[in-house]
N, C-alpha and C positions, 0 to 999 in steps of 0.2 A: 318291560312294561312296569311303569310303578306303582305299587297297592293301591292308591288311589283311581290309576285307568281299570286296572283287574276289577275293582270294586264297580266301576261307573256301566262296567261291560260285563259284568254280571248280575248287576240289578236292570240295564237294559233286557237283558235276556229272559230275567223271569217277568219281567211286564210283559213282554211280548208273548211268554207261553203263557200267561195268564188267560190274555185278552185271547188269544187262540182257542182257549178252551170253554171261555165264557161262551153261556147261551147266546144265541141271538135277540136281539131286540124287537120279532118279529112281533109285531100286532096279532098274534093267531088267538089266542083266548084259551086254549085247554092247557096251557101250562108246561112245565119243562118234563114234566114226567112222559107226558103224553109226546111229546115232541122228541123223546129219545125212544120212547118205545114205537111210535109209528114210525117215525125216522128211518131205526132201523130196519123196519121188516121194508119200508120202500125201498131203502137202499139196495137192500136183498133182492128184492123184487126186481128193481132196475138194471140190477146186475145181471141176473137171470134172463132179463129183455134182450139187454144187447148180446148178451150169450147166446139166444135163440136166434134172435137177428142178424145174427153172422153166421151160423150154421147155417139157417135155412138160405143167405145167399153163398155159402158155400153147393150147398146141395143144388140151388138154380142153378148156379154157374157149371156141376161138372154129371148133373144128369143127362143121360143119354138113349137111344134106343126107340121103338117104335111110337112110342107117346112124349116124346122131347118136347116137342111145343104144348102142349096139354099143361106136362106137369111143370116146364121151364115157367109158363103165364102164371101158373097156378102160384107156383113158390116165390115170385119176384111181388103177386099181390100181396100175398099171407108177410113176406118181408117187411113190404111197405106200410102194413095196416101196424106190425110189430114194432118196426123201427119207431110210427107216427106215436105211441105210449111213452117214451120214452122221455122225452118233454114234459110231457105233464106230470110223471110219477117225480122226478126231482124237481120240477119247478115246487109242486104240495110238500115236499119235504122241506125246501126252505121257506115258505109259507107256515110251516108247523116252527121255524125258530130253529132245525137243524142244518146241519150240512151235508153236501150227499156226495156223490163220487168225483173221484178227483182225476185216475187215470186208468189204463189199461189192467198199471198191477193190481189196484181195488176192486176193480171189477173180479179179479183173478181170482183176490179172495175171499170174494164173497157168492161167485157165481155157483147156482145147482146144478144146472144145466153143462151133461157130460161132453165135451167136444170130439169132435167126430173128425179126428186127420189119416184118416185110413187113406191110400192111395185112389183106391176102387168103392164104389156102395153101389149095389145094384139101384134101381129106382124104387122097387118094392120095399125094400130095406130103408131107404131115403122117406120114404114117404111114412111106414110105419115109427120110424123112428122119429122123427119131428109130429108124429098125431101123438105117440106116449109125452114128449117133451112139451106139447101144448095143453096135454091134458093135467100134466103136474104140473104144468102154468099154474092153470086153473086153481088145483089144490090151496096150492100156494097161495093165491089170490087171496080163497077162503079164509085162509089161517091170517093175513093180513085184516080182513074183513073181521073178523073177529077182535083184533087187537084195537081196531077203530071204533067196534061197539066197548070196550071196555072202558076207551074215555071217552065215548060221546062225542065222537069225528065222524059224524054223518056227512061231512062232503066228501074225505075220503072213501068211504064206504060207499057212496054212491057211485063215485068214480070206478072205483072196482067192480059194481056189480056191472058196468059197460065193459070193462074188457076181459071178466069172465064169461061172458055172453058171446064175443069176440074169441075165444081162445076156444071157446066148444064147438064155436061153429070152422074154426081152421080142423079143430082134431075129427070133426064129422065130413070136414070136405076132404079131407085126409085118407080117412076110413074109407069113403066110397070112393075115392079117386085109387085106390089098392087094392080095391077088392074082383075076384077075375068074374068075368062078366055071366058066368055060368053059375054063381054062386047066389040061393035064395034072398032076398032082400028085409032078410033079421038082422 
């Protein structure tokens, strides 16, 4: 190749990381700071969704034992209410003028949510451990929540306060779907 191609295809290349790295031209109004700061903690967020979202249909799909259809109903709703978040948390992220996840490996590295490929989990086990993992949803949520008050992204943060609302009520139906039936009602 002669200096002049080398040159033509490496000035191609850095236009092209350029424009890659440019913000979006999103009409959202809180500006680029805000849109890498919420950005990220969505992304986070999202990640953590479909983290839990595949757990808990791991866990519908391989529960078993004298309450299988109980908890099989129970896990495939709580899935579906989790999975339904998922859209809307990266659609507001490119709405804020960022970019949000792209595949399986980003999700990998960004997810909190500990995955669970043990061969066996009792159901008890299954059920307490997706009400912890909903409950640090929730946290999480908070700490999102917060980053939305710092730039004045009240429709994010309203959005959050619905599926922190959402995410108490999986970890309290969770709670009492685990608890043995002989045990005081605190």
């Amino acid at each position: 190749m002669d200096a002049k191609v080398k040159n033509h295809a490496k000035t191609k290349s850095a236009a092209a990381e350029k424009a890659r790295r440019a913000p979006l031209a999103t009409p959202g109004g809180l500006g680029e700071a805000a849109a890498q700061d919420i950005g990220a903690a969505l992304n986070a967020l999202c990640a953590d969704v479909f983290s839990l979202y595949l757990k808990t249909k791991n866990f519908h799909w391989h529960v078993s034992g004298p309450h299988f259809r109980d908890y099989h109903l129970l896990l495939d709703e709580q899935a579906d209410q989790i999975f339904a978040i998922s859209d809307p948390i990266a659609e507001r992220v490119r709405k804020l003028g960022a970019t949000t996840l792209r595949s399986i490996g980003h999700i990998a590295r960004l997810q909190r949510v500990l995955d669970n490929d043990a061969d066996y989990v009792t159901p008890q086990d299954m059920l307490a451990e997706l009400r912890e993992d909903n409950r640090q949803l929730a946290e999480r949520m908070r700490a999102t929540h917060g980053v939305c008050d710092e730039h004045g992204d009240v429709a994010t943060a309203s959005l959050l306060e619905v599926w922190i609302d959402e995410a108490e009520r999986r970890a309290w139906f969770l709670f009492e779907a685990g608890r043995r039936g002989d045990e005081p009602g605190r």
